[in-house]
FIPA-302220 format. One line per 4 residues: number of its first residue (from 1); their letters; for each residue x, y, z of N, C-alpha, C. Coordinates in steps of 0.05 Angstrom, whole numbers. Layout:
BEGIN
NUM> a> X Y Z X Y Z X Y Z ~ ...
This chain:
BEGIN
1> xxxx> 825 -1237 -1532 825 -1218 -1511 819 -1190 -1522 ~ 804 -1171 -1512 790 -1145 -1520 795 -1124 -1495 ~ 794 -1109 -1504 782 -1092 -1475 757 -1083 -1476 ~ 737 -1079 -1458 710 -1088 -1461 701 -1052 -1468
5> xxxx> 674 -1060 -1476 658 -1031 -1486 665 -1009 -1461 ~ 654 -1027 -1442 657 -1006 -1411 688 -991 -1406 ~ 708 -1007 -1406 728 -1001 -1404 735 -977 -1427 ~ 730 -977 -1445 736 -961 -1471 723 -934 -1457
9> xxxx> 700 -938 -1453 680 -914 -1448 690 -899 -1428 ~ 690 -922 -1408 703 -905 -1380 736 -896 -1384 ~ 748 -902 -1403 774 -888 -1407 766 -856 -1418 ~ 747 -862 -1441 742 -839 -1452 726 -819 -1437
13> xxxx> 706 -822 -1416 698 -814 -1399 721 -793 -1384 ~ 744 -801 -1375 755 -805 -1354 783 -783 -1373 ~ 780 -787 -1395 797 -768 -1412 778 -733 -1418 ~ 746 -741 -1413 735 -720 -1421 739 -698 -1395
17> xxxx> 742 -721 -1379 740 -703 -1337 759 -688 -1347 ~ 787 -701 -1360 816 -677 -1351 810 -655 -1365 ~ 801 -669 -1390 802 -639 -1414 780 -613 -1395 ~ 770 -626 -1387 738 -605 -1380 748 -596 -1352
21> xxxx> 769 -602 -1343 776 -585 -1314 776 -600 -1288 ~ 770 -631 -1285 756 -639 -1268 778 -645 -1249 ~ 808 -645 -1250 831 -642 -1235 819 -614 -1213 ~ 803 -596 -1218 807 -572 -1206 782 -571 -1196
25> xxxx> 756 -578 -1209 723 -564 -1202 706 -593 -1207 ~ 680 -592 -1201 669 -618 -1211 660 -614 -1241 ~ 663 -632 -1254 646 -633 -1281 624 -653 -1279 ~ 599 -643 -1289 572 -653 -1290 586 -685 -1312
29> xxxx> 564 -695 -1313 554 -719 -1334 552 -706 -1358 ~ 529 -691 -1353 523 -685 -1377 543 -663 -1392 ~ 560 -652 -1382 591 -645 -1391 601 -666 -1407 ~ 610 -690 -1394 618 -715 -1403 607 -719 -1428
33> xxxx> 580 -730 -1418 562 -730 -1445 569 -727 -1471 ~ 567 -688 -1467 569 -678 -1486 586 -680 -1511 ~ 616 -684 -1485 638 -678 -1496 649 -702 -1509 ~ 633 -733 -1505 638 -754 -1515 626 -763 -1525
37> xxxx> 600 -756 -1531 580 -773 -1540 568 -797 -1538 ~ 564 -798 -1509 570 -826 -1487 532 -819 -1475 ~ 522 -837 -1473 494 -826 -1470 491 -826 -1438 ~ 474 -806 -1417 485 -799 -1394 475 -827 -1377
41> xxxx> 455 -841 -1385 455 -859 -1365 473 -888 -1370 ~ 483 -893 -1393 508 -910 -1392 530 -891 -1368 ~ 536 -869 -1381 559 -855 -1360 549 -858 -1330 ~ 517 -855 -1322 518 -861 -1290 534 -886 -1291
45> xxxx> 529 -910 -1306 529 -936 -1288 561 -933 -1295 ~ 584 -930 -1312 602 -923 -1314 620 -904 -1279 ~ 607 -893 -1273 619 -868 -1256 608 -881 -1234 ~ 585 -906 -1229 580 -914 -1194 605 -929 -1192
49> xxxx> 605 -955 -1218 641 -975 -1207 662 -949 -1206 ~ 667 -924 -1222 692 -911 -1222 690 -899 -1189 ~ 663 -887 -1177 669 -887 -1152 670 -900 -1135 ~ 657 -922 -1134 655 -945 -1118 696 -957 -1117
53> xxxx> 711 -950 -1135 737 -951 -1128 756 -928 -1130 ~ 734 -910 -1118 751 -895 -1109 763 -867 -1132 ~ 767 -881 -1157 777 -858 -1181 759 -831 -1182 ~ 736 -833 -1179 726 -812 -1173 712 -804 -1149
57> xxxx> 701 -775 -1143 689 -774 -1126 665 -759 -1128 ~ 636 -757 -1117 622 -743 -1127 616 -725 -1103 ~ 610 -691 -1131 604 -664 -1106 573 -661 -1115 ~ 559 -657 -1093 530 -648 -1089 525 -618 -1103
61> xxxx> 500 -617 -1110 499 -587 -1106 499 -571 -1135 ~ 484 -551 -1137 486 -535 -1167 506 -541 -1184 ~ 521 -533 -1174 555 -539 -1180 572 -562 -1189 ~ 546 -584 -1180 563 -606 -1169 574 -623 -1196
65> xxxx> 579 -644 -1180 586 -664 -1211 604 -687 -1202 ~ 633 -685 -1213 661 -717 -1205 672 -700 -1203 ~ 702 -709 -1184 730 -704 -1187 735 -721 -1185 ~ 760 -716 -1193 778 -744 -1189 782 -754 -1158
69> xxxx> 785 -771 -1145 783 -785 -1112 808 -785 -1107 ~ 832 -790 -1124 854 -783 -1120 882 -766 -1135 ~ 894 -754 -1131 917 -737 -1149 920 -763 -1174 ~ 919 -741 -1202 920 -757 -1224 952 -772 -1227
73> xxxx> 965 -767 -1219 989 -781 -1213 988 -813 -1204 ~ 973 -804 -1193 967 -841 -1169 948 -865 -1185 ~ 931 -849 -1207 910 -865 -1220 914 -874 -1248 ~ 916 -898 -1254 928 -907 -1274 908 -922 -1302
77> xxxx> 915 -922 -1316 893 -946 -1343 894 -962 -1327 ~ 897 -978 -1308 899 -1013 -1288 882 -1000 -1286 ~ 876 -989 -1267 859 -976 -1242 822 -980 -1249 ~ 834 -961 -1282 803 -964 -1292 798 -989 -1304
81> xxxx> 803 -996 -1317 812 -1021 -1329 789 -1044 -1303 ~ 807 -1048 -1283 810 -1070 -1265 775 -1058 -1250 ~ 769 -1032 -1252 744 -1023 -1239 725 -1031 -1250 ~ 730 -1028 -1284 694 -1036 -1302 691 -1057 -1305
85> xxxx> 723 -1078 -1302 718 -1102 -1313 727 -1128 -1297 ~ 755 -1128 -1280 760 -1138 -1262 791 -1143 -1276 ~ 806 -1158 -1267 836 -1156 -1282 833 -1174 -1306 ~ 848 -1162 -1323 855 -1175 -1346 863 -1205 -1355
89> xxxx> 848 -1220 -1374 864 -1251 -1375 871 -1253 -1405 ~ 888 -1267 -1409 896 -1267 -1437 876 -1297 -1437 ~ 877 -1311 -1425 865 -1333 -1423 859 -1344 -1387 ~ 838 -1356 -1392 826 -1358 -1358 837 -1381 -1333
93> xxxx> 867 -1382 -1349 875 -1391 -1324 901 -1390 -1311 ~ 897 -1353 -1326 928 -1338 -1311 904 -1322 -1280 ~ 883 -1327 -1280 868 -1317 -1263 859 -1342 -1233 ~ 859 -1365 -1249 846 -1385 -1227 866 -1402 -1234
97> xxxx> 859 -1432 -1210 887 -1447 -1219 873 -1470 -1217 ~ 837 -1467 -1227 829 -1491 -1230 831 -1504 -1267 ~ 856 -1490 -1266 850 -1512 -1304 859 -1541 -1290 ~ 848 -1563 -1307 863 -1585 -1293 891 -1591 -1315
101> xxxx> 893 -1583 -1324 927 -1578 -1340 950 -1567 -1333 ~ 945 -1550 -1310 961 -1522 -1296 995 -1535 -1298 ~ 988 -1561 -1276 1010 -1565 -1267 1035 -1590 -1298 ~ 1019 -1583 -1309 1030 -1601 -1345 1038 -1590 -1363
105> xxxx> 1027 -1564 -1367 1021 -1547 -1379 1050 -1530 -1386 ~ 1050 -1538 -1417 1080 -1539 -1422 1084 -1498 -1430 ~ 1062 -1487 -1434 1060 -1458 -1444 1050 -1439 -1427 ~ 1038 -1447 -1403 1020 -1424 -1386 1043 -1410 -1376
109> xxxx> 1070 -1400 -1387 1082 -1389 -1369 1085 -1366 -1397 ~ 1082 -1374 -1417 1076 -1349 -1445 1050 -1327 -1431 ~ 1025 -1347 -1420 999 -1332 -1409 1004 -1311 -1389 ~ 1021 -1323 -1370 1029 -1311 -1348 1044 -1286 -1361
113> xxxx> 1065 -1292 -1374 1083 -1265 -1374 1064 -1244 -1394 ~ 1051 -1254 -1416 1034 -1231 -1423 1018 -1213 -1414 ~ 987 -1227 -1387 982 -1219 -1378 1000 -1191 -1354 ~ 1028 -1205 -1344 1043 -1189 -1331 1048 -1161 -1351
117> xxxx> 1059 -1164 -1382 1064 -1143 -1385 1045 -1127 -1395 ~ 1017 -1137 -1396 992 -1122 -1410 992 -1101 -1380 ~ 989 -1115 -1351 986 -1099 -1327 1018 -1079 -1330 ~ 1034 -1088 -1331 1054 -1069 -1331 1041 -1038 -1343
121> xxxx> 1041 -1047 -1369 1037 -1025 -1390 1018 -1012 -1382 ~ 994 -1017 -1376 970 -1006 -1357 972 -980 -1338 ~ 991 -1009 -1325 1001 -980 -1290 1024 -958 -1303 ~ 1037 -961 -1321 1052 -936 -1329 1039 -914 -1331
125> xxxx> 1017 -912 -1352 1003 -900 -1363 987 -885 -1331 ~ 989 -866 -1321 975 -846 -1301 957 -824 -1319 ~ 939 -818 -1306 928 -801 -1314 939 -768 -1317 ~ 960 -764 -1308 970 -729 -1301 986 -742 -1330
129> xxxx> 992 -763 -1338 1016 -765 -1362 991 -764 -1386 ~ 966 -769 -1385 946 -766 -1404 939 -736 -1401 ~ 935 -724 -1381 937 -690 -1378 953 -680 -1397 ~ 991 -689 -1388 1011 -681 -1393 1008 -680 -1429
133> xxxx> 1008 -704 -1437 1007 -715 -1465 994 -705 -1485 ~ 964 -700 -1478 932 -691 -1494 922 -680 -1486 ~ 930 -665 -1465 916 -629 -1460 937 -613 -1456 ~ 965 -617 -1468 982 -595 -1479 1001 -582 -1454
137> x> 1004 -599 -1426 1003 -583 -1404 1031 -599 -1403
């Protein structure tokens, strides 16, 4: 189990928004870009799933660029996580319950509780506590 390139990027992405202001004004891409070394058309396709659920939102206009879609309080590592990639499996059949072993299966309850505390750990982590933590606030 990994966390995938996207996921990495769009965390780091999504760490460059707070540092650069994006709680308050829009920050461009190429802000992002810059500030991560993330090349701008990976970051579009990055920022359509982050809006498409909602984590961000996009402003039109000279000015324009992302904010965040909702108070950084409410948006968590799950959030992004579960947006670039879909939810987490330690193995693929804490997700579906077509293994034909499920119901025999003397260990899938080790699968289960990992996956549980990988999502735990996830949703703790908010973004205002990544503000709080690594931009000194």
């Amino acid at each position: 189990m990994k966390v995938t390139t996207k996921s990495r990027y769009a965390i780091r992405a999504i760490y460059a928004m707070i540092a650069l202001g994006g709680d308050k004004e829009p920050v461009s891409i190429k802000k992002i870009s810059e500030f991560e070394d993330i090349s701008v058309k990976y970051l579009e396709q990055l920022f359509t799933k982050l809006r498409r659920n909602k984590i961000v939102k996009s402003v039109r206009g000279t000015l324009g660029g992302y904010v965040f879609g909702r108070p950084l309080s409410e948006i968590t590592l799950k959030d992004i996580i579960y947006a670039m990639d879909g939810p987490i499996k330690p193995v693929d059949c804490v997700e579906t319950s077509e293994c034909s072993k499920s119901s025999i299966c003397s260990v899938n309850w080790v699968w289960f509780g990992l996956k549980k505390d990988i999502d735990n750990y996830l949703e703790r982590i908010t973004l205002q506590q990544m503000k709080n933590v690594h931009c000194g606030e």
